[in-house]
N, C-alpha and C positions, 0 to 999 in steps of 0.2 A: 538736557542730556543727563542720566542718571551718571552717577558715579559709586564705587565703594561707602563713599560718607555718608549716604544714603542708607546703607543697611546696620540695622540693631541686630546683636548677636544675640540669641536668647540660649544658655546654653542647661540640659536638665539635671537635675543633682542627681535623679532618681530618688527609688521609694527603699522598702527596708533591705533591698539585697539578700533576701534570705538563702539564693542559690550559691551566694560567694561566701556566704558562710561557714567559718568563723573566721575570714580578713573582716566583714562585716560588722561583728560584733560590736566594734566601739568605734567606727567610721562609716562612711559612706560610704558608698559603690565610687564614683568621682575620686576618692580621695587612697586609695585603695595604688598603694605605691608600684610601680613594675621597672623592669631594666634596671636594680637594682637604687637607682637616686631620681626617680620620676615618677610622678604620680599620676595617673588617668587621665585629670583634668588638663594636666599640662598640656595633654596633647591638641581640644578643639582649641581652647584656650591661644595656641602656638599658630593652629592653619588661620586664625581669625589674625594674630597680628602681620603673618607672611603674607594674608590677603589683603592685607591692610585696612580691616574692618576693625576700628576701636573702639567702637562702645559695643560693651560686652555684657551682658547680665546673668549669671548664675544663679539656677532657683535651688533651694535646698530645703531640704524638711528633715531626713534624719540622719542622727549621730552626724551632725556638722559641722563641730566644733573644732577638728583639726583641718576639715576643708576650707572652715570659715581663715583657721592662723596660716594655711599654705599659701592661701589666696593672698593675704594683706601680704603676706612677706616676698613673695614671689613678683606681684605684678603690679607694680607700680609706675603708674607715668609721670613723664614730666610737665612740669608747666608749661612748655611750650607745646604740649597734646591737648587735642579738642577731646581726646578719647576717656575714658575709663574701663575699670572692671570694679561690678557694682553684684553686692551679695542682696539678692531675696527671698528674703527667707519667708515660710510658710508662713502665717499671721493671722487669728481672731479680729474679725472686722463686724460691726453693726449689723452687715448684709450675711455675713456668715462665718461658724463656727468651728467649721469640719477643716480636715488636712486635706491635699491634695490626693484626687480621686482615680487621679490617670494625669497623661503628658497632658494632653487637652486640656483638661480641670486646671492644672499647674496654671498653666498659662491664661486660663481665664479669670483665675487671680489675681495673675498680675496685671489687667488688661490694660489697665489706666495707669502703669507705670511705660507699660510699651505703649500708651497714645502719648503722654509725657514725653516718650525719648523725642516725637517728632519727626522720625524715617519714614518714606515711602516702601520700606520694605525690612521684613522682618525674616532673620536666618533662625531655623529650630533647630540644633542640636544635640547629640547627645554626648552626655558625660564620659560614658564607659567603654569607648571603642577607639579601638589602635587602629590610625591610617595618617596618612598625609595627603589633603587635597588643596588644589586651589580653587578658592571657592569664589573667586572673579571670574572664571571660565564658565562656572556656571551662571552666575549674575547676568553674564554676557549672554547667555544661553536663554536666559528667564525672559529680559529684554527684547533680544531680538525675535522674540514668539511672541509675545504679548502677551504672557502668561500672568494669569492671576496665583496658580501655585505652579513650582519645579517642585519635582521628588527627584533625589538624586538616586539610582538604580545601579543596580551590578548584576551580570550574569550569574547563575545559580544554578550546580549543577542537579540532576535528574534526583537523584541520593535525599537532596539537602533542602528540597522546594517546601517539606514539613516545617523548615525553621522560620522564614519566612513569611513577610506579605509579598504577596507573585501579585505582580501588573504586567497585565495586558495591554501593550503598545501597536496604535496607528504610523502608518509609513511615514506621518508628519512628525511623528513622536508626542503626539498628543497621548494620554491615557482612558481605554477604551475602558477598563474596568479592569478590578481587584478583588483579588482572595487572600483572605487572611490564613498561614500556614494550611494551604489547601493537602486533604489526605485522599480525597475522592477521586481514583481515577479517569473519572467522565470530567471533572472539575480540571484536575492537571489538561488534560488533553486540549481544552479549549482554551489554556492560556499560555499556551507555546508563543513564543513571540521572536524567538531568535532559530535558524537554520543548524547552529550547530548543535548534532546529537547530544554530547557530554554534556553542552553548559545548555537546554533549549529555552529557560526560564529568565524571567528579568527579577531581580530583588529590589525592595525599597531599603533604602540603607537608615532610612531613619532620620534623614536631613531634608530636609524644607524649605525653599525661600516663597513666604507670602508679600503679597501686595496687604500693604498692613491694614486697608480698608476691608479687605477680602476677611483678613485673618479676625478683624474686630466682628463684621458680620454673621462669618462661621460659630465665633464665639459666645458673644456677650449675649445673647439671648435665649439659648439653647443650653441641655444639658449634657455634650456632646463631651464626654469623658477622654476619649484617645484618639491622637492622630489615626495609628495604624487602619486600628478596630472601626472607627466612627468618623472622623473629619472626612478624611484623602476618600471614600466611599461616596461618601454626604456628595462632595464637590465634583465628583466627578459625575460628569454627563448634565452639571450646570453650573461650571466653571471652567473657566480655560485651565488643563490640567497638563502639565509635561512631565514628562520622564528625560533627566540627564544622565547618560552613558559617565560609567565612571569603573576603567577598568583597572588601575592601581588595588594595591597593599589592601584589603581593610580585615579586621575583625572585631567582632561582639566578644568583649571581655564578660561575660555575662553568667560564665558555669568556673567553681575551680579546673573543673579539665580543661576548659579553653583559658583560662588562665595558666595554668602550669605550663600547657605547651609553648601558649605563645610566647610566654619569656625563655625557654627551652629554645627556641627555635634561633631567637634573636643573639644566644651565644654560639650558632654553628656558625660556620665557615661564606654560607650562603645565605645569609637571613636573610628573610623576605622581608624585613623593613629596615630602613637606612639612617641610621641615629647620628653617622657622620657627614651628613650631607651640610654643608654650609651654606647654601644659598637659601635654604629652609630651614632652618637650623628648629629643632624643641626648646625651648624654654621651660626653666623651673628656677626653684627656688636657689639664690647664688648661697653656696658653703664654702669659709674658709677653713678647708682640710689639709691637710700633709697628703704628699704623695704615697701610694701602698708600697707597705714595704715585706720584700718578697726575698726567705731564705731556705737555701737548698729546699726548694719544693718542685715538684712537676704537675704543671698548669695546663691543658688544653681544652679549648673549646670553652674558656671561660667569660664572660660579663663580666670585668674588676672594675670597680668606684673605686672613690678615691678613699682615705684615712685607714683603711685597713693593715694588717698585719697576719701577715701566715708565714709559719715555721713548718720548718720538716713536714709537710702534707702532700696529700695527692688530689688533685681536681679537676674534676674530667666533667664536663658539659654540664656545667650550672652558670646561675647569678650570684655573683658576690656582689651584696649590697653596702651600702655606706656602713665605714667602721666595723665590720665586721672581722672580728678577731677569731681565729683557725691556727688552733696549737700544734705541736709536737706528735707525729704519728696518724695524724687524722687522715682519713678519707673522705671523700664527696663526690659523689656521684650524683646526676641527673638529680638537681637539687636549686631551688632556688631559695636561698638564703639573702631575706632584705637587710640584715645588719642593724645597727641601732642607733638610737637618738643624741647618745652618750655616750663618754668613755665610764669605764667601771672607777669609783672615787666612794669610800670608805662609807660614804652617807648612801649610797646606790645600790649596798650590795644584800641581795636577801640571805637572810638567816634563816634557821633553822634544820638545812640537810643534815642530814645522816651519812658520816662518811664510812659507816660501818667498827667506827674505835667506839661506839658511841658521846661523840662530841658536836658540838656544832659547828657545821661545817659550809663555808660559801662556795656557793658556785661561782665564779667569774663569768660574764657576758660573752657569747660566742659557744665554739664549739671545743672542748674539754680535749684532754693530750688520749691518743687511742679513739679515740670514734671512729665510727665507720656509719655515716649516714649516705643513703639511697633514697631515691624517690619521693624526697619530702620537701614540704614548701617552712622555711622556718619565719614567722612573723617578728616585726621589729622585736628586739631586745630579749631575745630567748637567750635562754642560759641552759647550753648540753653540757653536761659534767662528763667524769671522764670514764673512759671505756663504755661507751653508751653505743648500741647497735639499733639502725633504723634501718626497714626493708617496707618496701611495699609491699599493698592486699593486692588480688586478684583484682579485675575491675569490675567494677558494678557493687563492690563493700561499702558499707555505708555503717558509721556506727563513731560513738562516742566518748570520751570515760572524765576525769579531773585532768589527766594529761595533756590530751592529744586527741583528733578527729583523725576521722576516715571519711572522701568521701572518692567516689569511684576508684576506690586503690588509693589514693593516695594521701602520704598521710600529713596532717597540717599539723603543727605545733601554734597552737595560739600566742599572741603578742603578749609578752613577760610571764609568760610558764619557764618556768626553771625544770626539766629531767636529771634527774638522781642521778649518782654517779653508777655505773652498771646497769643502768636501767637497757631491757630490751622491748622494741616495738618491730612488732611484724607477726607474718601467719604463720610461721613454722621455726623454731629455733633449731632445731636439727636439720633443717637445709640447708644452713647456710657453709 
């Protein structure tokens, strides 16, 4: 009788995230903080221990040096756990040279650490995407079909089947065959697999449970670079291949605009993912913070952490991240602000602005007394000075300078960029 202790988590760091870029820059896609005190990984990381799957392996190749310290400090078992979470990192070996090629590749890598763990069965996931499932329902699912692979699937509507790999599903739920972001009308039409108009498509969501003999086979002899593109293709129609129904929360944190929304979302009224659920509770890293401390200000629709402080301001549908300091007069709108590492302390603070006396002048961490920022994503430890105005571009803007990026409209402040004091950002200063 299989059980949970039977499956190794294998979870993927991903490659250089250039589409999340510039969160990117000096981390990983995984590592890459949201809901203003959690980071990406937190999240498979959390469905593997509510599933109660403890051995856990993270693969990582780039800028991993703050997923490598979240990890240690985050997730820790006790001695009375048969479990871990265990970092593998990309590595020069005898047999080969090169970085990871694809998720595939990744994992071929590692092959002889995942024959090591010793499970009959191996979970793929990825790093970068906001859902909560339980992934014993699918185990169960894998089991009682006698599945050599599960793909766990989500409906996908008519619009969205480009973003996609669309699987074509048997009445057993077996999988008949696959397109990878299919754009060909004759191609959609034959892989309809669901009766409802709006949703007719099935998605792969990018989670896998192999039979690890399966997984070693697919692998270690073959140059078979990506699940998507090359495995789930390869095995299908000579493997037992299932498709698991999974019709929860999920999204690919994969583009800044699917980032900004989705933490956007997660402070309305209705968010579509539930970060107060107890019985599944996220996990991260434990901070001993002070509670935020909140005066005459008017707050709605906000995501507040904890150690913050906001005076006299106004906040209307963002994330306020850890420590995040918000002065006197400020505004914030439609803004995710992750807050920072640190409180400001004499050794932390950058020199050289221009206050306009000409002297040298410090910016303090946070958002400066008079702003009015809109539509921006602010990365840990920025420092806005004061009377600074931020507006979003149009979307589809794309463009860059020492400051600050643009990318579909919206505008990112890179991690410890300091803005001037009066500095403005946006397309038109006479509209506002």
């Amino acid at each position: 009788m299989s059980s949970m202790d039977d499956i190794l988590a294998v979870i993927l760091g991903g490659g250089r995230g250039n589409r999340l870029q510039p969160l990117t820059l000096v981390r990983s896609k995984p590592a890459v903080p949201i809901a203003g005190k959690y980071r990406l990984i937190d999240i498979p990381i959390s469905n593997c221990i509510n599933s109660e799957i403890y051995k856990i392996a993270v693969l990582t190749q780039f800028n991993s040096v703050s997923l490598h310290r979240h990890i240690t400090r985050a997730f820790q078992f006790d001695t009375f756990h048969t479990g871990w979470v265990q970092i593998w990192a990309a590595e020069q070996t005898t047999s080969t040279s090169d970085w990871y090629q694809g998720t595939a590749d990744a994992v071929r890598k590692q092959i002889y650490q995942i024959i090591s763990a010793r499970t009959p069965y191996v979970l793929i996931l990825a790093g970068d995407h906001l859902y909560r499932m339980d992934y014993e329902a699918m185990a169960k699912f894998h089991w009682e079909n006698n599945a050599d692979i599960t793909v766990a699937v989500q409906p996908v509507r008519k619009e969205e089947a480009g973003r996609f790999g669309i699987l074509k599903r048997n009445p057993d739920c077996s999988i008949a065959s696959f397109a990878e972001k299919p754009s060909d009308p004759f191609v959609l039409a034959e892989m309809v697999s669901r009766d409802d108009p709006a949703r007719p498509y099935l998605g792969s969501m990018g989670i896998y449970l192999f039979k690890t003999s399966i997984l070693v086979d697919l692998l270690k002899n073959t140059t078979l670079d990506d699940f998507g593109n090359h495995v789930i293709p390869t095995a299908i129609g000579n493997k037992r291949v299932f498709g698991y129904d999974f019709e929860g929360y999920w999204e690919d944190i994969g583009t800044i605009r699917s980032f900004y929304d989705t933490n956007l979302a997660l402070a309305c009224r209705e968010s579509p993912f539930n970060f107060f659920d107890q019985t599944r509770p996220i996990y991260t890293r434990a901070r001993f913070l002070p509670g935020s401390n909140i005066m005459e200000s008017d707050l709605d629709e906000v995501f507040l952490t904890d150690g913050c402080s906001i005076e006299n301001a106004q906040i209307k549908h963002s994330i306020i991240g850890l420590r995040s300091q918000v002065r006197s007069g400020a505004r914030v709108v439609d803004t995710v602000m992750m807050g920072s590492d640190y409180y400001d302390q004499e050794r932390n603070r950058i020199e050289g602005f221009d206050d306009g006396t000409n002297t040298n002048y410090t910016i303090p961490l946070g958002i400066g007394e008079g702003s009015d920022i809109e539509g921006a994503i602010l990365d840990k430890n920025v420092r806005i000075g004061r009377g600074v105005i931020i507006r979003p571009f149009p979307r589809g803007t794309d463009f860059e300078n020492e400051y600050y990026y643009v990318r579909d409209g919206i505008v990112v402040i890179p991690k410890n960029i300091a803005i001037p004091n009066g500095f403005y950002i946006g397309p038109n200063r006479n509209s506002i």
